[in-house]
N, CA and C atoms of all chains as a GROMACS GRO file, in nm:
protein
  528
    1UNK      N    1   1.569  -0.534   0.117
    1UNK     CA    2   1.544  -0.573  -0.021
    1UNK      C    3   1.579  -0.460  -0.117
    2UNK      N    4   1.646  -0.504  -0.187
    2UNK     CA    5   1.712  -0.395  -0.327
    2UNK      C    6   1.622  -0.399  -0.422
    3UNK      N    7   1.623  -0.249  -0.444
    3UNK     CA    8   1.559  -0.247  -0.599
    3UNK      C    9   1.533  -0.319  -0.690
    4UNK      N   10   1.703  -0.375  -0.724
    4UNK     CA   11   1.711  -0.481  -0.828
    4UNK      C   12   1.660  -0.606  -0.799
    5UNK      N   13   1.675  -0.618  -0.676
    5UNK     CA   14   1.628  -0.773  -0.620
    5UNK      C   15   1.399  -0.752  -0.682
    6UNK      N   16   1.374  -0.632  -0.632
    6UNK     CA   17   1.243  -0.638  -0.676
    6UNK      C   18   1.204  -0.646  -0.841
    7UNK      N   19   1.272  -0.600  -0.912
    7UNK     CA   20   1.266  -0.602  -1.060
    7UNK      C   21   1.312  -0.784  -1.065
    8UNK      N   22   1.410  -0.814  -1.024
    8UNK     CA   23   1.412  -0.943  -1.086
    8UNK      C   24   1.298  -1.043  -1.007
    9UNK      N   25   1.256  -1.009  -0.905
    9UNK     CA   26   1.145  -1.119  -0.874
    9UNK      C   27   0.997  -1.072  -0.940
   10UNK      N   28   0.999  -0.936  -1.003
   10UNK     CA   29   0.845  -0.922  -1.076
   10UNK      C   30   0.903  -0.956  -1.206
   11UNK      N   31   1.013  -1.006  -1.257
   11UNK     CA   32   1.027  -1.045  -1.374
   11UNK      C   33   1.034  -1.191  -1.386
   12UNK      N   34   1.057  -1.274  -1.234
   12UNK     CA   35   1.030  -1.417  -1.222
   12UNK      C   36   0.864  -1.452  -1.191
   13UNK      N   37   0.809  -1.422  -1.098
   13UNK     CA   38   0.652  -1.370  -1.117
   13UNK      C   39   0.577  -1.366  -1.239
   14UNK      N   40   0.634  -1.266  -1.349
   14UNK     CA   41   0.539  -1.229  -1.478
   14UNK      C   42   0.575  -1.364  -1.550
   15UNK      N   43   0.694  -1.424  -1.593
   15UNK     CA   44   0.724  -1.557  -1.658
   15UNK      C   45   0.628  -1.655  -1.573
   16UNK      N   46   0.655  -1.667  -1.456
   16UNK     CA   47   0.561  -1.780  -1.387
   16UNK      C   48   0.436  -1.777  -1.458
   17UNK      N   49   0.356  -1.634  -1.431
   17UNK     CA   50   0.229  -1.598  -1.467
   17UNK      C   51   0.211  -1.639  -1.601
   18UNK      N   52   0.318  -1.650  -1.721
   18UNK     CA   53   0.300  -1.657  -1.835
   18UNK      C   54   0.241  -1.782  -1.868
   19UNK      N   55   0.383  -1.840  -1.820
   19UNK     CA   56   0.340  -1.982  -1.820
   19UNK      C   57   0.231  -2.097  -1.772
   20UNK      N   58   0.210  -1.978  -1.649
   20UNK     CA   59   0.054  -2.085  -1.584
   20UNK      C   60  -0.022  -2.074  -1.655
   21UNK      N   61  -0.057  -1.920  -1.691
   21UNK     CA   62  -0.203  -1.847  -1.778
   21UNK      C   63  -0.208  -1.824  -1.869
   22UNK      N   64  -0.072  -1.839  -1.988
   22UNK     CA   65  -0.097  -1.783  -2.083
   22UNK      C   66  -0.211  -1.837  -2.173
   23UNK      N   67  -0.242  -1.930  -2.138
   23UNK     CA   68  -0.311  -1.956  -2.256
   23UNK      C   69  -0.467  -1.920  -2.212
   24UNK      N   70  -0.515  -1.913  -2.063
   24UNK     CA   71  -0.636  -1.882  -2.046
   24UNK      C   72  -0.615  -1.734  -2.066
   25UNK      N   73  -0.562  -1.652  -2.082
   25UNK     CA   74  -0.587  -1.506  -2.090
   25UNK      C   75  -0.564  -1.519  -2.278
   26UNK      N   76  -0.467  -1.605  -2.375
   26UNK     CA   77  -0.520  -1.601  -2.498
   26UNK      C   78  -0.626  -1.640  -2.523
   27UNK      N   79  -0.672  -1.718  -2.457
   27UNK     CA   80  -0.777  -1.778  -2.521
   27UNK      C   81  -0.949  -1.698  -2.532
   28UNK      N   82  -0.880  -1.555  -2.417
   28UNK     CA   83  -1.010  -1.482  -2.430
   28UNK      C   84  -1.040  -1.392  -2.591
   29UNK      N   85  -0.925  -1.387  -2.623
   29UNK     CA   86  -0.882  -1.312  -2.754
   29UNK      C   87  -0.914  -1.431  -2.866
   30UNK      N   88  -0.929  -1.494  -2.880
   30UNK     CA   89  -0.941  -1.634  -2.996
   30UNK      C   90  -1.068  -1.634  -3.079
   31UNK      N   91  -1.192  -1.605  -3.028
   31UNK     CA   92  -1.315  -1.578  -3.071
   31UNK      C   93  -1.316  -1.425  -3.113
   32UNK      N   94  -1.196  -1.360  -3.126
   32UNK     CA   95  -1.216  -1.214  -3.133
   32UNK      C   96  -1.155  -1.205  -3.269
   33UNK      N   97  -1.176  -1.074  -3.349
   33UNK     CA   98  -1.132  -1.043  -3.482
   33UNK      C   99  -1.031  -0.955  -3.378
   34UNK      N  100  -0.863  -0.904  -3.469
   34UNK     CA  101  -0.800  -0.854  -3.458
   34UNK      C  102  -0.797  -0.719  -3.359
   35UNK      N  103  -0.921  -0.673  -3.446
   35UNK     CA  104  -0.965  -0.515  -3.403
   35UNK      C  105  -1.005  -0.540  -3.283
   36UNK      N  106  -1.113  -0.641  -3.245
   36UNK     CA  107  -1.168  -0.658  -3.112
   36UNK      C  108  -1.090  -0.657  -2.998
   37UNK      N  109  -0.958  -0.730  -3.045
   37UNK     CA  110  -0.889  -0.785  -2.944
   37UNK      C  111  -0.851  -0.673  -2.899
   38UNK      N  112  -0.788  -0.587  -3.013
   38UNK     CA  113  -0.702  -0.480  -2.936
   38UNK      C  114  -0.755  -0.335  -2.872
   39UNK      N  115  -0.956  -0.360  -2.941
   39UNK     CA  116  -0.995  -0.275  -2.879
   39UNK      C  117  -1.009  -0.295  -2.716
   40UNK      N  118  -1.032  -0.478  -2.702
   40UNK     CA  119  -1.021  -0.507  -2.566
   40UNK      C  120  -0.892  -0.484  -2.478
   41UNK      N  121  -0.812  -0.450  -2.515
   41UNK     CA  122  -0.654  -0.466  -2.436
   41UNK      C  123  -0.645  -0.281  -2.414
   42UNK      N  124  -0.720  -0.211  -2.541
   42UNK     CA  125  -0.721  -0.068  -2.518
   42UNK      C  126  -0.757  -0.062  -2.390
   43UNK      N  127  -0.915  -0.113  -2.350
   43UNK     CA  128  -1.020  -0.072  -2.308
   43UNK      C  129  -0.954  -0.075  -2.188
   44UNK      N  130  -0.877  -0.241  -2.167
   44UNK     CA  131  -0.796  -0.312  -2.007
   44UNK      C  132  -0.709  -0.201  -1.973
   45UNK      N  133  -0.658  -0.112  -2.056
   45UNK     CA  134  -0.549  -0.070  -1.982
   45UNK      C  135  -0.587   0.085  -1.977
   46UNK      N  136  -0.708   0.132  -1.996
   46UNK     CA  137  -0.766   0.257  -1.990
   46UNK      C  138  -0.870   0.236  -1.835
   47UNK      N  139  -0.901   0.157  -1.814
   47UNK     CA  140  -0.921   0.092  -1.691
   47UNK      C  141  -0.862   0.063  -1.599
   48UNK      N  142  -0.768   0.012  -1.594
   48UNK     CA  143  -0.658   0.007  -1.524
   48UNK      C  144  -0.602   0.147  -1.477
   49UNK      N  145  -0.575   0.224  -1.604
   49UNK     CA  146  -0.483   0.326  -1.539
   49UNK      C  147  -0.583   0.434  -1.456
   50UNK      N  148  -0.702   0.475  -1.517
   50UNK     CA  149  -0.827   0.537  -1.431
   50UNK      C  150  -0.838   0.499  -1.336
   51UNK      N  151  -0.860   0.374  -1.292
   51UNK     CA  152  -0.842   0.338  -1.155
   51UNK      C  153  -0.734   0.366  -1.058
   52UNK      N  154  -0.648   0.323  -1.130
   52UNK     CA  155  -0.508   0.358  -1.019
   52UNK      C  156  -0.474   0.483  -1.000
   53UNK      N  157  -0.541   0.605  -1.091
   53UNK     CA  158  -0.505   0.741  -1.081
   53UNK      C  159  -0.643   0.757  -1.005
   54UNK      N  160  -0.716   0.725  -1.000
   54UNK     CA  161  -0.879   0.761  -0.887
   54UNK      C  162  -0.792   0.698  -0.747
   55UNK      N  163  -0.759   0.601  -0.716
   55UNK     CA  164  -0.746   0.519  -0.590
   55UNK      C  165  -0.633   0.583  -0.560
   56UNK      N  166  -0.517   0.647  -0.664
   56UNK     CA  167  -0.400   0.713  -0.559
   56UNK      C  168  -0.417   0.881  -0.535
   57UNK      N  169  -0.555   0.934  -0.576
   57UNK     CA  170  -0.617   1.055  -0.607
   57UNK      C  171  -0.669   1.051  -0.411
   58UNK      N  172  -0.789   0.935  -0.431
   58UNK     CA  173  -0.806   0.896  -0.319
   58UNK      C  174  -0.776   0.888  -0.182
   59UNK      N  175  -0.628   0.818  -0.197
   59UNK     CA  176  -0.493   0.800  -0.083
   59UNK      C  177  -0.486   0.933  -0.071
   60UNK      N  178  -0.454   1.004  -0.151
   60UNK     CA  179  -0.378   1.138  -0.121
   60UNK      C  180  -0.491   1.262  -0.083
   61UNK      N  181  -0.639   1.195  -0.142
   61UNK     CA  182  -0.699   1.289  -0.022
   61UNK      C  183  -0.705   1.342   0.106
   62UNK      N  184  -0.653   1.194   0.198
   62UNK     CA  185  -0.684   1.182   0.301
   62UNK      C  186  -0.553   1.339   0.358
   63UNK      N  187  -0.444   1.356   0.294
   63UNK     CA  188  -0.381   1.472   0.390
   63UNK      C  189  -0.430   1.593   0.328
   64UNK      N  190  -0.513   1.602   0.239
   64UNK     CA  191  -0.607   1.748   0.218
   64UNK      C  192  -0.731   1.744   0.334
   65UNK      N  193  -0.781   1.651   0.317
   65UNK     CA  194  -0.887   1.651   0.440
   65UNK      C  195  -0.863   1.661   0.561
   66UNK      N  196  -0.722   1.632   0.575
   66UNK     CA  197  -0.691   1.568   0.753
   66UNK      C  198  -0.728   1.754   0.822
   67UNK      N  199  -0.599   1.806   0.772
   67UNK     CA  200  -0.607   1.952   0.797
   67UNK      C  201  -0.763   2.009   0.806
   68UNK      N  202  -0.840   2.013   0.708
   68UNK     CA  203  -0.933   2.090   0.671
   68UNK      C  204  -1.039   1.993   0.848
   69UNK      N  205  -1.075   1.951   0.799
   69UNK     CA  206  -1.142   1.864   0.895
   69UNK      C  207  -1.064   1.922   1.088
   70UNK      N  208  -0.958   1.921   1.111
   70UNK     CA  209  -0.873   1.968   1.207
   70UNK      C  210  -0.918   2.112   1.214
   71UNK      N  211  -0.945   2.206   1.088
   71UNK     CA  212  -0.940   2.335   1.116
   71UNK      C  213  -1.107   2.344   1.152
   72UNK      N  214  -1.213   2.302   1.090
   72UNK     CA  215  -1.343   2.229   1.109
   72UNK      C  216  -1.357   2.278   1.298
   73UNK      N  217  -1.296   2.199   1.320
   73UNK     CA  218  -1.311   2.080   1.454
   73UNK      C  219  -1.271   2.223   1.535
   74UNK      N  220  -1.130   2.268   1.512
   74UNK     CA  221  -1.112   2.428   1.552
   74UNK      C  222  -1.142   2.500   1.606
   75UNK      N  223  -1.240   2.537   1.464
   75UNK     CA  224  -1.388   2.674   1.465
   75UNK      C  225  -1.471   2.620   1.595
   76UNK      N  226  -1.523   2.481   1.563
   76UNK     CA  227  -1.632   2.477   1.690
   76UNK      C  228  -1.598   2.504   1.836
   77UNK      N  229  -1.462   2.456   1.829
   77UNK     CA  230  -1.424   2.474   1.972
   77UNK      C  231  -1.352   2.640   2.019
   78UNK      N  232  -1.349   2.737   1.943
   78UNK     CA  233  -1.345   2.847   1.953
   78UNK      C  234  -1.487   2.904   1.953
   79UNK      N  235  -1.565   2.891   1.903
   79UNK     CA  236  -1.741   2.878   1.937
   79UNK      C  237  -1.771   2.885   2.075
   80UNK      N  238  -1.732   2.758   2.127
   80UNK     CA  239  -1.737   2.720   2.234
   80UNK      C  240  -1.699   2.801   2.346
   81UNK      N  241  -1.588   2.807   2.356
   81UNK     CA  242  -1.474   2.944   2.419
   81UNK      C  243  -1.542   3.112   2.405
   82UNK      N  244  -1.620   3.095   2.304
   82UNK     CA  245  -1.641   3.264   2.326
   82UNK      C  246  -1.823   3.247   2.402
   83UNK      N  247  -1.848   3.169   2.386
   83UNK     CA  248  -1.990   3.129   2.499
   83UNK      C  249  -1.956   3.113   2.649
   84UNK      N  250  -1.790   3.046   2.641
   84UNK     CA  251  -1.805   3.040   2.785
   84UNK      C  252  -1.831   2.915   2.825
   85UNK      N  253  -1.806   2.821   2.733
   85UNK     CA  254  -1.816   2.640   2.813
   85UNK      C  255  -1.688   2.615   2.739
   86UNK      N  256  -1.593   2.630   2.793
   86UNK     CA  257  -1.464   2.598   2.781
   86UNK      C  258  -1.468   2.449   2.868
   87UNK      N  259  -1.433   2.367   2.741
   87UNK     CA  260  -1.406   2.216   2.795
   87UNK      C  261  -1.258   2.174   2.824
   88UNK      N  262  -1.224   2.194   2.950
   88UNK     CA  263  -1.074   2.122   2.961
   88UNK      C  264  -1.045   1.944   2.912
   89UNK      N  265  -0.964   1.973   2.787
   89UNK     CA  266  -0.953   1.845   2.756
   89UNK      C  267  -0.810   1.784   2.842
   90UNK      N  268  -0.856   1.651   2.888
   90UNK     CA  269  -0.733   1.600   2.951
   90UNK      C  270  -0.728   1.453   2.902
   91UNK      N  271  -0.563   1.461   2.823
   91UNK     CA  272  -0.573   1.406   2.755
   91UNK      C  273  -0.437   1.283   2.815
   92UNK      N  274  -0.479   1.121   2.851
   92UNK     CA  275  -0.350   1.074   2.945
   92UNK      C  276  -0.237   1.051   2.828
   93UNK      N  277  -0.141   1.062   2.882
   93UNK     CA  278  -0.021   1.063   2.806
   93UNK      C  279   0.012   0.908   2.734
   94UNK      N  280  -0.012   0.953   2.573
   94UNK     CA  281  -0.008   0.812   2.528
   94UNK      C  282   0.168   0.776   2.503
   95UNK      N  283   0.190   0.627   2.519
   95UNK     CA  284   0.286   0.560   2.523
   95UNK      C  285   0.260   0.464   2.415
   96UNK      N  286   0.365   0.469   2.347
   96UNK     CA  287   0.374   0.300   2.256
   96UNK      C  288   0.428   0.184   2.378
   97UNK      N  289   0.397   0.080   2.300
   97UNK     CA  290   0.453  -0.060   2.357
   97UNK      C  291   0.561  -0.050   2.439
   98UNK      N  292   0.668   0.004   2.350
   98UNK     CA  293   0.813  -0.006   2.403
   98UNK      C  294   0.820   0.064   2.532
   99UNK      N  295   0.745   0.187   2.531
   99UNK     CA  296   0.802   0.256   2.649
   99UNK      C  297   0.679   0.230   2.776
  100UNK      N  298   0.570   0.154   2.715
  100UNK     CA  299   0.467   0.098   2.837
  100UNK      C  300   0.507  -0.037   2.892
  101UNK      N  301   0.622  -0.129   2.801
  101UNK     CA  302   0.653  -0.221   2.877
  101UNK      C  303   0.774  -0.162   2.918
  102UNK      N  304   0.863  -0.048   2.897
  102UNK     CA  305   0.987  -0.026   2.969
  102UNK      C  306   0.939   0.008   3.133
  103UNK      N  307   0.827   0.068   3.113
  103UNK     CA  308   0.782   0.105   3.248
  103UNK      C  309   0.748  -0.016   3.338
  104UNK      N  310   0.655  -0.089   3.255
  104UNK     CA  311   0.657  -0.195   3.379
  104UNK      C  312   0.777  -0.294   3.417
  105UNK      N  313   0.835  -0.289   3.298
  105UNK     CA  314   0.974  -0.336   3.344
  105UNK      C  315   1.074  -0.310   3.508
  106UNK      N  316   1.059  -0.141   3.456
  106UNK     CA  317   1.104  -0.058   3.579
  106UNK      C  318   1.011  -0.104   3.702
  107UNK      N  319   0.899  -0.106   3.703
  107UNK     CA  320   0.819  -0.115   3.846
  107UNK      C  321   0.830  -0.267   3.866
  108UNK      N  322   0.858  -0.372   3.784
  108UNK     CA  323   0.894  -0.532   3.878
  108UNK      C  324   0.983  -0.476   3.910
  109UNK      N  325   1.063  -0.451   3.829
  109UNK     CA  326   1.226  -0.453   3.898
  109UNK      C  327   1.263  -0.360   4.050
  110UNK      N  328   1.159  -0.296   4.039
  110UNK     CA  329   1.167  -0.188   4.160
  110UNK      C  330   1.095  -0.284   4.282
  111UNK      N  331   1.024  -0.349   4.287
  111UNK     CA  332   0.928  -0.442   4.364
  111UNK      C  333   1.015  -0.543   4.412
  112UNK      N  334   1.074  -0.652   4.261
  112UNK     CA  335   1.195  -0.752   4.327
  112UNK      C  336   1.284  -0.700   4.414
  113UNK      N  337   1.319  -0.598   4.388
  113UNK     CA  338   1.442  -0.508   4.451
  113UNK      C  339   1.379  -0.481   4.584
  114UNK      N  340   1.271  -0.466   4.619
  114UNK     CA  341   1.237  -0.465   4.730
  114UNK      C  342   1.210  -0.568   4.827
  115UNK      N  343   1.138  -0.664   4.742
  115UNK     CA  344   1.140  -0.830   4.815
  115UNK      C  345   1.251  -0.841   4.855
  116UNK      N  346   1.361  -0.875   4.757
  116UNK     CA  347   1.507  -0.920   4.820
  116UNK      C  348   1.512  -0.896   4.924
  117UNK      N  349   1.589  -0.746   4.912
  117UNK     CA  350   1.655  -0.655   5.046
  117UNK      C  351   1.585  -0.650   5.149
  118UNK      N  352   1.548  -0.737   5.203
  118UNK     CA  353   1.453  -0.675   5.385
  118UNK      C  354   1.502  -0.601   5.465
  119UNK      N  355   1.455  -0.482   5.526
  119UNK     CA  356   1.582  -0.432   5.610
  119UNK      C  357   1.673  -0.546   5.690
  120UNK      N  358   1.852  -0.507   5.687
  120UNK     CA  359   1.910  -0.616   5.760
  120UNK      C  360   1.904  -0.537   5.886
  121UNK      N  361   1.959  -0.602   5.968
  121UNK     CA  362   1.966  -0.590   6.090
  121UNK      C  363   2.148  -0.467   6.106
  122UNK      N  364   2.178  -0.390   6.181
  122UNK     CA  365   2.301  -0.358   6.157
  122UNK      C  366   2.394  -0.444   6.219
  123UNK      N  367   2.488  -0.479   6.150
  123UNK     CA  368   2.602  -0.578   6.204
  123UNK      C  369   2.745  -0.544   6.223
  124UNK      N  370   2.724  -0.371   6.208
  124UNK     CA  371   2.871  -0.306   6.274
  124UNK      C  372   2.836  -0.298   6.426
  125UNK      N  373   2.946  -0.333   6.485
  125UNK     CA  374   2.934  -0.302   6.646
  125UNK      C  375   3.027  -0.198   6.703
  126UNK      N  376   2.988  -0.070   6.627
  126UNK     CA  377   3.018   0.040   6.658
  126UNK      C  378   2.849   0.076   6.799
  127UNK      N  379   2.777  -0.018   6.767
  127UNK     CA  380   2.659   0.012   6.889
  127UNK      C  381   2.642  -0.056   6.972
  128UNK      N  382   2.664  -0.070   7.107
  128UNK     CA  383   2.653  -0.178   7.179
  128UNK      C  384   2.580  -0.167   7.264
  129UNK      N  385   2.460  -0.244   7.226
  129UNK     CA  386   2.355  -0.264   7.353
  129UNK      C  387   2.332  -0.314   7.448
  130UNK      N  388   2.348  -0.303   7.533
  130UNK     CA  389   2.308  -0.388   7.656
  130UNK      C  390   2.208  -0.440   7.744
  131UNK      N  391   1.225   0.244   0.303
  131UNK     CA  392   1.087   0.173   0.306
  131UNK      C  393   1.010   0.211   0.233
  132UNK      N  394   0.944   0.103   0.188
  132UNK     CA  395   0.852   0.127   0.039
  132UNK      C  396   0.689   0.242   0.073
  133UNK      N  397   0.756   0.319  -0.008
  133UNK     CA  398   0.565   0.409   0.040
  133UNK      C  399   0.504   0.329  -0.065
  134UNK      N  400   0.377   0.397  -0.046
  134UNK     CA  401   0.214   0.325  -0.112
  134UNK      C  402   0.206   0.404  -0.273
  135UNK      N  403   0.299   0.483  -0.282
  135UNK     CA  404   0.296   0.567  -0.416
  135UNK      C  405   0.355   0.475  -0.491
  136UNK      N  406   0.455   0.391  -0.481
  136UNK     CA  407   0.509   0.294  -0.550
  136UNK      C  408   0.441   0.150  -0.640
  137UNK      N  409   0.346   0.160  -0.481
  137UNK     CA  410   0.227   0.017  -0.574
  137UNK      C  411   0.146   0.080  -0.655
  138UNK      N  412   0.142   0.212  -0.686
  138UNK     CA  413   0.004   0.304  -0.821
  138UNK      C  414   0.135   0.297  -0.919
  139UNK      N  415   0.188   0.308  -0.919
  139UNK     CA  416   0.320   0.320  -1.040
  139UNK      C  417   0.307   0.193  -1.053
  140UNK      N  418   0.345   0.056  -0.940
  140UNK     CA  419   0.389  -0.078  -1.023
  140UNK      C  420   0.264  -0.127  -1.120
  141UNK      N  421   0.159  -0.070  -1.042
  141UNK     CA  422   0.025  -0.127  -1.107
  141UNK      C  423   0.027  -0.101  -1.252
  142UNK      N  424   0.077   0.056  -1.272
  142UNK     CA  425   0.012   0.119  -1.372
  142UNK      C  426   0.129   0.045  -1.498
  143UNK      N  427   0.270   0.039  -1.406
  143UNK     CA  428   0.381  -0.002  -1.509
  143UNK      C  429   0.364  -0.154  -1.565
  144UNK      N  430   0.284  -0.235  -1.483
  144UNK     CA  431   0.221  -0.413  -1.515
  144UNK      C  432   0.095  -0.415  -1.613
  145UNK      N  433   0.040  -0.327  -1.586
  145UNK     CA  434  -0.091  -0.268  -1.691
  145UNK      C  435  -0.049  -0.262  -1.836
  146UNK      N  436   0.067  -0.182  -1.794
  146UNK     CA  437   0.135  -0.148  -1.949
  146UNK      C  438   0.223  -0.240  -2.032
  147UNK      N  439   0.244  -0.284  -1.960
  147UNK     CA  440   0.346  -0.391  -1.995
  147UNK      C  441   0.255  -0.543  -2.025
  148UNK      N  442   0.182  -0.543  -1.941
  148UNK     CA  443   0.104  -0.658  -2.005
  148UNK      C  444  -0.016  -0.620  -2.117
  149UNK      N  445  -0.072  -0.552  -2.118
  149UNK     CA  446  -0.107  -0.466  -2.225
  149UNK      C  447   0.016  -0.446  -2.375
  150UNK      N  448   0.108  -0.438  -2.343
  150UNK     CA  449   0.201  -0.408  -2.471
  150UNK      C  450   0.189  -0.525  -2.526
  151UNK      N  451   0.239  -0.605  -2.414
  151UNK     CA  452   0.289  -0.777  -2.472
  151UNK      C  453   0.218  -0.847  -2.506
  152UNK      N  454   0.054  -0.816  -2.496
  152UNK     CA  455  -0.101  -0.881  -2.528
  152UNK      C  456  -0.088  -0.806  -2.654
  153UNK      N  457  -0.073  -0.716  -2.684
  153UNK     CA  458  -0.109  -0.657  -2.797
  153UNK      C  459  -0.019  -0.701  -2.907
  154UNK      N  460   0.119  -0.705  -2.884
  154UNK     CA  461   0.207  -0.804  -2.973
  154UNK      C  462   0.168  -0.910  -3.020
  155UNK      N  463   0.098  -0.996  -2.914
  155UNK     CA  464   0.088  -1.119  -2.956
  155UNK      C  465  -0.010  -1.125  -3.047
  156UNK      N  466  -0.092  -1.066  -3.016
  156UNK     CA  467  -0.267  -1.086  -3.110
  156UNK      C  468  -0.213  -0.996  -3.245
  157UNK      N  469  -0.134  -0.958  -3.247
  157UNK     CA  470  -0.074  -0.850  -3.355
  157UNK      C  471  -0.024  -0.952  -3.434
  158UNK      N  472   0.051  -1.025  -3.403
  158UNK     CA  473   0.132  -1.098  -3.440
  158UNK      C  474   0.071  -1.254  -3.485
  159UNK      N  475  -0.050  -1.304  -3.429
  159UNK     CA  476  -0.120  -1.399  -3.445
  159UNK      C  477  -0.161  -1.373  -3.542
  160UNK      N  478  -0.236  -1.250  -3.574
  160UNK     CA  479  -0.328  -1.216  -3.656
  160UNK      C  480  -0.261  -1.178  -3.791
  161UNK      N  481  -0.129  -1.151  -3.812
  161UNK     CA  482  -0.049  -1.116  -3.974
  161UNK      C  483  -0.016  -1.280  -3.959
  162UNK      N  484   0.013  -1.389  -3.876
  162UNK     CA  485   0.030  -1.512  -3.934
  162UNK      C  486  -0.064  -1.610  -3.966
  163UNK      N  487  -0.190  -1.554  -3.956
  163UNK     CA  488  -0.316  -1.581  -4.019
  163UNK      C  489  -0.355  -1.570  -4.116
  164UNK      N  490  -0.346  -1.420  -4.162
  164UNK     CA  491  -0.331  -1.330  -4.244
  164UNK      C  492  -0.486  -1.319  -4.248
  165UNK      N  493  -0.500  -1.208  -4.125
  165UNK     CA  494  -0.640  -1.147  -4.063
  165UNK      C  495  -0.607  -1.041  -4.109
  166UNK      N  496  -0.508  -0.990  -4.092
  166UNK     CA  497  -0.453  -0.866  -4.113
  166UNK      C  498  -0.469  -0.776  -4.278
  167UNK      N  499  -0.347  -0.886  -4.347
  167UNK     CA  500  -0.400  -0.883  -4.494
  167UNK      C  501  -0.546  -0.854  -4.555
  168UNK      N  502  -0.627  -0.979  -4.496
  168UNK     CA  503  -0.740  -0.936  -4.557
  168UNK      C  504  -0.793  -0.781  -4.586
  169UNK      N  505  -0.810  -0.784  -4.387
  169UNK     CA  506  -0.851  -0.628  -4.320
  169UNK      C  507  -0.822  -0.559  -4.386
  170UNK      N  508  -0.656  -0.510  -4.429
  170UNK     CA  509  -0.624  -0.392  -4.564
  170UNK      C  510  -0.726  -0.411  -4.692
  171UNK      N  511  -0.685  -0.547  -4.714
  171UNK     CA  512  -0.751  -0.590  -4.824
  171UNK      C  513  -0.896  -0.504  -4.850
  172UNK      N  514  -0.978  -0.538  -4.733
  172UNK     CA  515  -1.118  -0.512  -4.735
  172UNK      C  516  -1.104  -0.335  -4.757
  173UNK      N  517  -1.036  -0.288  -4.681
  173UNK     CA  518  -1.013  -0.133  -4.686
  173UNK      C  519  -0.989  -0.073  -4.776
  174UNK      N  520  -0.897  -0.107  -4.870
  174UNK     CA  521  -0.826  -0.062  -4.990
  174UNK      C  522  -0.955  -0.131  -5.085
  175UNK      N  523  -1.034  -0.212  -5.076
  175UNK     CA  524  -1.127  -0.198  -5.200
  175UNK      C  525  -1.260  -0.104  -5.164
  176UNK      N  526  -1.258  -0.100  -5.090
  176UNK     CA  527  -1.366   0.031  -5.044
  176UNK      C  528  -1.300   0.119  -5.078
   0.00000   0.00000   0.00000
């Protein structure tokens, strides 16, 4: 999806929107004097933007904390180490999907491959038994 | 691929934009009323 392709479908979207709602979102303004209205549309979009600068303030906490929290976690376990209860962590080797079903892939295929082939019998008669 | 920084911008850029275009209108309702007029009106005799 292109850029442009997204600008022209939030510009088919906002017309839709116009047309469904416009009149229930005027109509909140109708009982209002001038001033009201636009103190209300101030207020909407001083709200709006506080929020979205708190909630992407938010998001972007999480990689200030990740670290700090990691270095946290650290300390205790160097704590640990100079007491002398050194915990061996063993940790099994994680796999995504792809490469946990490539594996089992590999082990039918290694299994069929074994069903098939039964040992044959040898059928050069370079050996002759008697 | 779209990061998440993009939906705090679209938000903030739909905010504004519908906010502008609300404010036109009631702007615009209100001088073809002539809410507006008065309002000076009332101001300028104070």
């Amino acid at each position: 999806m292109n850029k442009k392709d997204v600008l022209i479908l939030s510009v088919i979207a906002m017309v839709v929107g116009a047309v469904f709602f416009g009149d229930q979102v005027l109509s909140i303004f109708r009982g209002m004097s001038p001033l009201e209205a636009m103190k209300f549309i101030v207020n909407f979009l001083l709200h709006v933007v506080v929020l979205s600068i708190l909630s992407f303030l938010l998001y972007g906490l999480v990689e200030f904390a990740g670290p700090v929290m990691k270095l946290i976690r650290g300390r205790g376990s160097k704590v640990q180490r100079r007491r002398g209860t050194e915990v061996q962590k063993v940790q099994a080797p994680r796999l995504n999907t792809n490469q946990a079903l490539r594996m089992f892939a590999l082990k039918e295929m290694m299994k069929g491959s074994r069903r098939e082939s039964p040992p044959t019998a040898p059928q050069d008669d370079n050996q002759l038994r008697f | 691929m779209w990061r998440i920084e993009f939906l705090f911008v679209a938000m903030l850029f739909v905010a504004l934009f519908t906010g502008s275009g609300l404010m036109v209108i009631v702007l615009v309702k209100a001088v073809r009323n002539g809410e507006v007029q008065r309002l000076w009106k009332d101001v300028r005799d104070e």
